[in-house]
C-alpha positions as CSV (number, residue, x, y, z in Angstrom):
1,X,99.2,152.4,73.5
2,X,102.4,151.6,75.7
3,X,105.2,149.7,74.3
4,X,106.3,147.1,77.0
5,X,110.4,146.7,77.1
6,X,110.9,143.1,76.4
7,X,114.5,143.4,79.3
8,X,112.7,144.2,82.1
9,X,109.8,141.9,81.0
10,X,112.3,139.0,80.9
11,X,114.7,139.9,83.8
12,X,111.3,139.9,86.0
13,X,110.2,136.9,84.9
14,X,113.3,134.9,85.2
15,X,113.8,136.6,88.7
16,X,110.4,135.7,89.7
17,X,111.2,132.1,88.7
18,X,114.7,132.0,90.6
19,X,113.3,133.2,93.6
20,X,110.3,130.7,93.1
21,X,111.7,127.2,92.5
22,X,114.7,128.3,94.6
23,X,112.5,128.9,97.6
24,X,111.2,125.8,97.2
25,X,114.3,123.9,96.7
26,X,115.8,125.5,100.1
27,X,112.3,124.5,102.0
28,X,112.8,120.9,100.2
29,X,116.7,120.7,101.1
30,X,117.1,121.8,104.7
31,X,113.4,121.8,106.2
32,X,112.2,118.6,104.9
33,X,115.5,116.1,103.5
34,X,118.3,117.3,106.4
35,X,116.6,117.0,109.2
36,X,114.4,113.7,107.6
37,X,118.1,112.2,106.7
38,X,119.6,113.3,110.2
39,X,117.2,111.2,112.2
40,X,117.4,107.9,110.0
41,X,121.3,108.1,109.6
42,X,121.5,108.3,113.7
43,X,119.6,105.1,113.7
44,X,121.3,102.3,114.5
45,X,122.3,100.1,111.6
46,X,121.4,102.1,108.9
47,X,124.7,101.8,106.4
48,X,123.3,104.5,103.7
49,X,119.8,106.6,102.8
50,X,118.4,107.8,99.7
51,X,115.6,110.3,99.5
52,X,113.1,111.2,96.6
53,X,110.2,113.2,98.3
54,X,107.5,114.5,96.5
55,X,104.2,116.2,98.1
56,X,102.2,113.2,98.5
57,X,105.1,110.4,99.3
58,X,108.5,110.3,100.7
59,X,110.5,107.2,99.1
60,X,113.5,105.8,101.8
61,X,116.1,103.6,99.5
62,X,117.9,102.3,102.7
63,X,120.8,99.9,103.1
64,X,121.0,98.4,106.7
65,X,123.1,96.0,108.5
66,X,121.8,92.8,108.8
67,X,120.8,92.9,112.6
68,X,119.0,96.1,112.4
69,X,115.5,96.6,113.6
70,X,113.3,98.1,110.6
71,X,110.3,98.4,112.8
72,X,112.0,100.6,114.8
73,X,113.2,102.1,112.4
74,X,109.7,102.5,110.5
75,X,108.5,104.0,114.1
76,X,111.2,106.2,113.8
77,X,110.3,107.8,111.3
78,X,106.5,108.0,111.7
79,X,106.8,109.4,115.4
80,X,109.7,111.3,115.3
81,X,109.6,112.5,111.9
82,X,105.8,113.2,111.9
83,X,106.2,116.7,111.5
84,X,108.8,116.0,108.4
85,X,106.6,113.4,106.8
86,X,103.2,115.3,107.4
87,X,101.0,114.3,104.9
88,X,103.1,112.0,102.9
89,X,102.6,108.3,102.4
90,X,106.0,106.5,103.9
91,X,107.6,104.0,100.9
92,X,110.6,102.3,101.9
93,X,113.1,100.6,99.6
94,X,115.6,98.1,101.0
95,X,119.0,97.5,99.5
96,X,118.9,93.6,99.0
97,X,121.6,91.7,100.8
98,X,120.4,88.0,100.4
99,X,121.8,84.8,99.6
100,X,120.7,82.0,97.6
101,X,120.1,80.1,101.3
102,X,117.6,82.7,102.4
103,X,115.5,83.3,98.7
104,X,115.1,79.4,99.5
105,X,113.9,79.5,102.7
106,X,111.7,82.9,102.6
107,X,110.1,80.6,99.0
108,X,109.2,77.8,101.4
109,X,107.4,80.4,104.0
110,X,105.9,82.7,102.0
111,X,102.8,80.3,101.2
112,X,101.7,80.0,105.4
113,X,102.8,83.6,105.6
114,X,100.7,84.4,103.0
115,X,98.2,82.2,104.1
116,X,98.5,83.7,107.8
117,X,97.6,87.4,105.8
118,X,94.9,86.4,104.0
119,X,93.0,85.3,107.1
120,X,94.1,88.0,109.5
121,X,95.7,85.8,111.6
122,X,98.7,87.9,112.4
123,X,100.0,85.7,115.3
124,X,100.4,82.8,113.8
125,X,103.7,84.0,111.3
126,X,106.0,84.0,114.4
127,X,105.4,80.2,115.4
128,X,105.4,79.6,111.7
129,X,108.5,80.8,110.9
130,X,109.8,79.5,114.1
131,X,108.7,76.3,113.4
132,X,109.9,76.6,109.7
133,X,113.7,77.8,110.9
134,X,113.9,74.3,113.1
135,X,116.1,72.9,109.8
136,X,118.5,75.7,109.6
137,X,120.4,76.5,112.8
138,X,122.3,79.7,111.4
139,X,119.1,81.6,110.2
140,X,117.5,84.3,112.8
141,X,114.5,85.1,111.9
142,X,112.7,88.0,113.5
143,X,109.1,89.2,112.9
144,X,107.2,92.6,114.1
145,X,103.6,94.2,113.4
146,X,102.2,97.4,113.7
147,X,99.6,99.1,112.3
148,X,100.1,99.1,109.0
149,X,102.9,97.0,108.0
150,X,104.4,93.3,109.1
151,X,108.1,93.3,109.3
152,X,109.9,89.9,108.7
153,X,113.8,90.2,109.1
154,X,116.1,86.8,107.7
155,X,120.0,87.1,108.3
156,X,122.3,84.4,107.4
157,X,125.7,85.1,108.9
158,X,126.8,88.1,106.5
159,X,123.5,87.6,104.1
160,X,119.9,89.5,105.3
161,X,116.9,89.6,103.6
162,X,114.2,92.5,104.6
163,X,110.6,91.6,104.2
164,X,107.9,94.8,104.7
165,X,104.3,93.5,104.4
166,X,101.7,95.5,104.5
167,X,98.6,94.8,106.1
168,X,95.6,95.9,103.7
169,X,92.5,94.6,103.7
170,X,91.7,92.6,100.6
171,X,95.4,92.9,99.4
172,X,98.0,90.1,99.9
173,X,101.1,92.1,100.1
174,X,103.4,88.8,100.1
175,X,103.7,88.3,96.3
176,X,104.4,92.2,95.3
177,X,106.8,92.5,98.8
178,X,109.7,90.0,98.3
C-alpha cells in the first residue's frame, strides 16, 4: 500500500480550487458585469448601478434622474443585453427619490391603477392618471407598457418616484410595487 504525501495532496487541491472559483470570478467580472454595467451607465440618466447576478437572476439597484425613461431603459437591457442576461430573470431596484407630494398623489391612483390591472384594461391608466394630475400643475406623469411590465414615472420638480408593475396574470403587482 502507497502512502499518499499529504503537500502535494493539498497544494493540488487548493490549486484546483484557485483556478476554479477564479475562473469563474473572471467570466462573472468582465464577461457578464462590465460589459452589463457599460451598456446601462451609457444610458441616459442613469446617476449610479449596482449589480448582484446570480445564475438564474440579475438584480439592477439603479439610481436615475428624474426625467429618465425606465422603459427604455428596461428595453435596453433586454435587447441589447440579451446575450448578457441569457437566461436570467431581470429585477430592477430603484433608488427612491420621492417626496411627501408624490407618496400622496401615487396613494390617491393606485386604487384605479390597480383597478385598471386587475381587469386588463391597460389603456385606461394613462387617461386615469391624466385625469387624476388635473389638481397638480407641477407633477408629470408618464406611463409605458410592454410585455411584461407597466412603467409609471412621477417627478415633482427635483422629487421622482419610479413605479415598475408587472403584468401577471392573477397577480396585482400595485401593492408589492410602490
Amino acid at each position: 500500500m502507497k502512502k499518499l504525501r499529504i503537500v502535494p495532496l493539498v497544494t493540488t487541491v487548493a490549486i484546483s480550487a484557485v483556478v476554479l472559483f477564479g475562473g469563474w470570478f473572471a467570466y462573472s467580472q468582465f464577461a457578464v458585469q462590465a460589459p452589463l454595467k457599460k451598456l446601462v451607465t451609457q444610458y441616459d440618466g442613469v446617476k449610479n448601478v449596482q449589480f448582484d447576478i446570480t445564475q438564474k437572476q440579475v438584480d439592477l439597484k439603479l439610481d436615475l434622474d428624474p426625467k429618465t425613461d425606465i422603459s427604455g431603459l428596461v428595453q435596453r437591457l433586454t435587447v441589447d443585453g440579451k446575450s448578457l442576461l441569457g437566461s436570467r430573470k431581470l429585477k430592477l431596484t430603484v433608488v427612491d427619490h420621492s417626496s411627501k407630494t408624490l407618496d400622496e398623489w401615487w396613494s390617491k391612483a393606485l386604487f384605479p391603477v390597480a383597478e385598471a390591472m386587475d381587469n386588463k384594461k391597460y389603456t385606461e391608466i394613462p387617461a386615469t392618471l391624466e385625469k387624476l394630475k388635473e389638481g397638480s400643475p407641477n407633477l408629470t406623469v408618464n406611463s409605458a407598457m410592454d410585455n411584461d411590465n407597466i412603467y409609471v414615472t412621477l417627478t415633482d420638480g427635483k422629487a421622482s418616484k419610479f413605479i415598475v408593475l408587472p403584468r401577471v396574470p392573477g397577480q396585482l403587482g400595485v401593492w408589492n410595487n410602490v
